[in-house]
N, C-alpha and C positions, 0 to 999 in steps of 0.2 A: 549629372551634377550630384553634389552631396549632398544627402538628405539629413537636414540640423530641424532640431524643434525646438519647438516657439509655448507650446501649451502650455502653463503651469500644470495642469495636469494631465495624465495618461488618458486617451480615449480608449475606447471598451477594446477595442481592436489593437490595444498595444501589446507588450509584455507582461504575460502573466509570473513568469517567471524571475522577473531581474528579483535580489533582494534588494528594499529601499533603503537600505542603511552604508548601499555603496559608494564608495570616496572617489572612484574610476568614471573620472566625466566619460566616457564613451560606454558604460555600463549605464551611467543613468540616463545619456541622451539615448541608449536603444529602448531602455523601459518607458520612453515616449513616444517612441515609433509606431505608425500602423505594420505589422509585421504581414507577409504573406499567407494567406488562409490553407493555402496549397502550392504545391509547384506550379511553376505557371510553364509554357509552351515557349517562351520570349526569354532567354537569358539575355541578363543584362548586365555587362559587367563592363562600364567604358574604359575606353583603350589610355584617357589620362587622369585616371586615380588610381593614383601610386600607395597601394598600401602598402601599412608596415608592421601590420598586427592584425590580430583579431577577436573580439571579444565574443562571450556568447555567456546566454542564462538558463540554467537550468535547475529543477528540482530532484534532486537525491534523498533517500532515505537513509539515514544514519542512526548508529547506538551509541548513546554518551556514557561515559562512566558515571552511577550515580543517579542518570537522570533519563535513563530509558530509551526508547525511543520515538523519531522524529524525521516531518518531513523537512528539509531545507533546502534553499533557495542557491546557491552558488553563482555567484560572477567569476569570471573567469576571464583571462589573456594569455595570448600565444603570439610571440614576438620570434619566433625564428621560424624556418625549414616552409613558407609560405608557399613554394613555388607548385609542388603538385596541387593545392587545393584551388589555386589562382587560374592552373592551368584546367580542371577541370571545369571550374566555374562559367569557362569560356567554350568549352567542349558545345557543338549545337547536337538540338534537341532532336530526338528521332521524330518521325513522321507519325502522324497520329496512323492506330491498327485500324488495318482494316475487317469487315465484318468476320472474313476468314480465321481471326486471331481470336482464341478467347483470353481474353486478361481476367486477373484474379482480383476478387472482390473486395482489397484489404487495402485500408489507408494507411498511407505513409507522414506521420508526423514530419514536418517541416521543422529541425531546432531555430533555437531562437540565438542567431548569432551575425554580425556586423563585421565588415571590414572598416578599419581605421587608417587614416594617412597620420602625415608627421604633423597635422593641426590640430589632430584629434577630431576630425571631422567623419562621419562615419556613413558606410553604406551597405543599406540591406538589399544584399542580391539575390535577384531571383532567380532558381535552382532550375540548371537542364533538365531535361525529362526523358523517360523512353516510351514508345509506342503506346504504354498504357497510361500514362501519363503521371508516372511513381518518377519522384526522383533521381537520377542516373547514380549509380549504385557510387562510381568513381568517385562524385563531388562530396557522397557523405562518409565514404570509408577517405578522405584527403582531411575533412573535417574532423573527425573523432580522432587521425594520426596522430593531430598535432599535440603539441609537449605545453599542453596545459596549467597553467598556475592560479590555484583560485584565491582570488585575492577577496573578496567578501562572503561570508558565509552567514547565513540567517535564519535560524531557527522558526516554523512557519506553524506546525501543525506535533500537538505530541500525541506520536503514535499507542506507545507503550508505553508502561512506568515501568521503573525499574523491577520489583518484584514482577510482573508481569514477565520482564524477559528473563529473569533468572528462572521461573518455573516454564514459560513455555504457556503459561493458562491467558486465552483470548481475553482483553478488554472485555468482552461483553460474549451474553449466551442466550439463546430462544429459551424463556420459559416453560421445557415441553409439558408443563403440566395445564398450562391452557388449550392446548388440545385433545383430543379425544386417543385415547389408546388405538394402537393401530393393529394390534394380534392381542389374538386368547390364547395363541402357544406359548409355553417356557422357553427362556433363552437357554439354553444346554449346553453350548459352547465356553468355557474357561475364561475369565476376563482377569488381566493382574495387571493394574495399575499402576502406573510409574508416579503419575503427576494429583493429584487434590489440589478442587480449587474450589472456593467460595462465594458465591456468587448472593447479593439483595436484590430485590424486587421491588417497583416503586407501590404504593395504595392504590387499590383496585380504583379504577375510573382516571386514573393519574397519566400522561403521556406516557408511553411506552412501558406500561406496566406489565408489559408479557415479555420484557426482554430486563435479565439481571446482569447486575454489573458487577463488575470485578471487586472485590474487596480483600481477599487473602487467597494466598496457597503455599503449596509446601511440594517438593521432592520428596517423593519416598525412601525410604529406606530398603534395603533388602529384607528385612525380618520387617518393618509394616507392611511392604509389598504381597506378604507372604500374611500375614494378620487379615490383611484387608479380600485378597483373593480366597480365601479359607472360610472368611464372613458371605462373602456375596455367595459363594459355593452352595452354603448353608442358609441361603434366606429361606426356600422353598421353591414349591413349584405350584402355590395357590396363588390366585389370581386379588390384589390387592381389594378389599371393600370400599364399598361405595363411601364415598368422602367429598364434601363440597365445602373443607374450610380452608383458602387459601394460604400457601405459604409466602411467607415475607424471604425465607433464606432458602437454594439448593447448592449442593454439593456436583463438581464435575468430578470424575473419576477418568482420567484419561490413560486407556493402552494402545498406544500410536494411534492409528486411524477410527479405531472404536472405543466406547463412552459411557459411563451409566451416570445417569444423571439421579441425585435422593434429595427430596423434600431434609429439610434439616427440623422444619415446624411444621405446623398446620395439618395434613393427612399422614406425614411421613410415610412415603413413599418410593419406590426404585422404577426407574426407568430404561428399561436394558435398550440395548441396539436392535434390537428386534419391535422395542416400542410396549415387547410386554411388561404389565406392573405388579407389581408384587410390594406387601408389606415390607419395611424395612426394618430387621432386626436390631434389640439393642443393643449387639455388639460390634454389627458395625459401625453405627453412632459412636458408642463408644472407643471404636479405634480412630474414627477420625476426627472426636475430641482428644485424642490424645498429639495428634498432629495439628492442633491449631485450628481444625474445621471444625465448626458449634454450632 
């Protein structure tokens, strides 16, 4: 039979994903469903509901012009080419493995999607399995085929903000200067910066005041790129003094995968990839005052 719900509200085991602002009764009646936790061994897909569609919910990550980015929510319908996914729906389930077999230790999300009749009545089937008891590959690559149209889209979580994705500089940073240096050796190796980023601190004792958050950055230039690598060149190779006055602001310095992270206040400080510290001169301050990092 079809399974129609009655709750005014979702129980914990429904759809995490529908978004709630969808107009699609078969979108909002699966965001009331108990959905299946896993594949289960028992497909069930009876031989008189006649679908004609099928909807399903999921969350994507997207970039908005403007406004960064974001996780969101998609409702979704697919009203044509039903026949492969229907027919594998009905595919039976392999034999559970036996001891001889080793199966691989990785779980297989289950999406969150419904078949609909012409009532708009809907049903959540549960998915053939094979030996290990993962999903049969056929019913989810019949599912992802189809010619998708998303009819609700719902902005859920913002990932980025716009500056953030135009520079490339993470929402947020470990404060490495609450920890203890980790080398007494100089970093030796060349570092030339593409990206500057600016990072606040919250007041010592405050929740997560070892972790700064974003507030400014900037692209470099080719000739700051060259200012700023020429400064770090030139900081030294002494070992920073002893300093216990917290900084409220540091600076990220990113070249691809490696970082130097500088106090902006408080001990002003440099941070290389190697964890060694060293005083930070005042010209490179001064060059990344002149890019907007203070």
């Amino acid at each position: 039979m079809p399974i129609e719900h009655e709750s005014p509200e979702p129980s914990p085991a429904s759809s995490q994903h529908c978004p709630a602002a969808s107009q699609d009764v078969a979108i909002v009646e699966l965001s009331y469903l108990p959905l299946p936790s896993s594949a289960t061994s028992d497909a069930s897909l009876p031989a008189n509901f006649d679908a004609v569609a099928v909807v399903r919910c999921e969350v994507e990550v997207q970039t908005f012009a403007g406004d960064g980015q974001w996780s969101v929510e998609l409702g979704q319908r697919a009203s044509s080419g039903l026949g492969p996914l229907l027919a594998a729906l009905r595919l039976p389930s392999s034999p559970p493995a036996g001891p001889q077999v080793a199966c691989a230790a990785v779980g297989v999300e289950v999406p969150d999607f419904a078949l609909v009749d012409a009532d708009e009545h809907i049903l959540v089937p549960d998915l053939p399995v094979d030996e290990c008891g993962a999903p049969l590959t056929a019913a989810l690559d019949a599912l992802n085929a189809l010619h998708w149209t998303t009819e609700t889209e719902q902005k859920i979580t913002h990932l980025q903000t716009e500056p953030e994705v135009e520079t490339g500089c993470p929402p947020e940073f470990k404060d490495l200067f609450e920890l203890e240096s980790g080398s007494t050796q100089p970093y030796t190796t060349s570092v030339r910066p593409t990206v500057a980023c600016e990072y606040t601190v919250a007041p010592s004792g405050q929740v997560q005041n070892d972790v700064g958050q974003f507030s400014r950055g900037a692209k470099l230039t080719d000739s700051q790129q060259s200012a700023i690598t020429v400064a770090l060149r030139d900081a030294g190779t002494a070992a920073a003094k002893s300093c216990t006055t917290r900084a409220t602001k540091f600076a990220l310095l990113l070249d691809g995968s490696m970082y130097v992270v500088i106090e902006l206040n408080g001990c002003q400080r440099m941070d290389y990839p190697n964890e060694f510290r060293a005083a930070t001169p005042t010209a490179l301050l001064n060059d990344l005052s002149v890019v907007g990092i203070s």
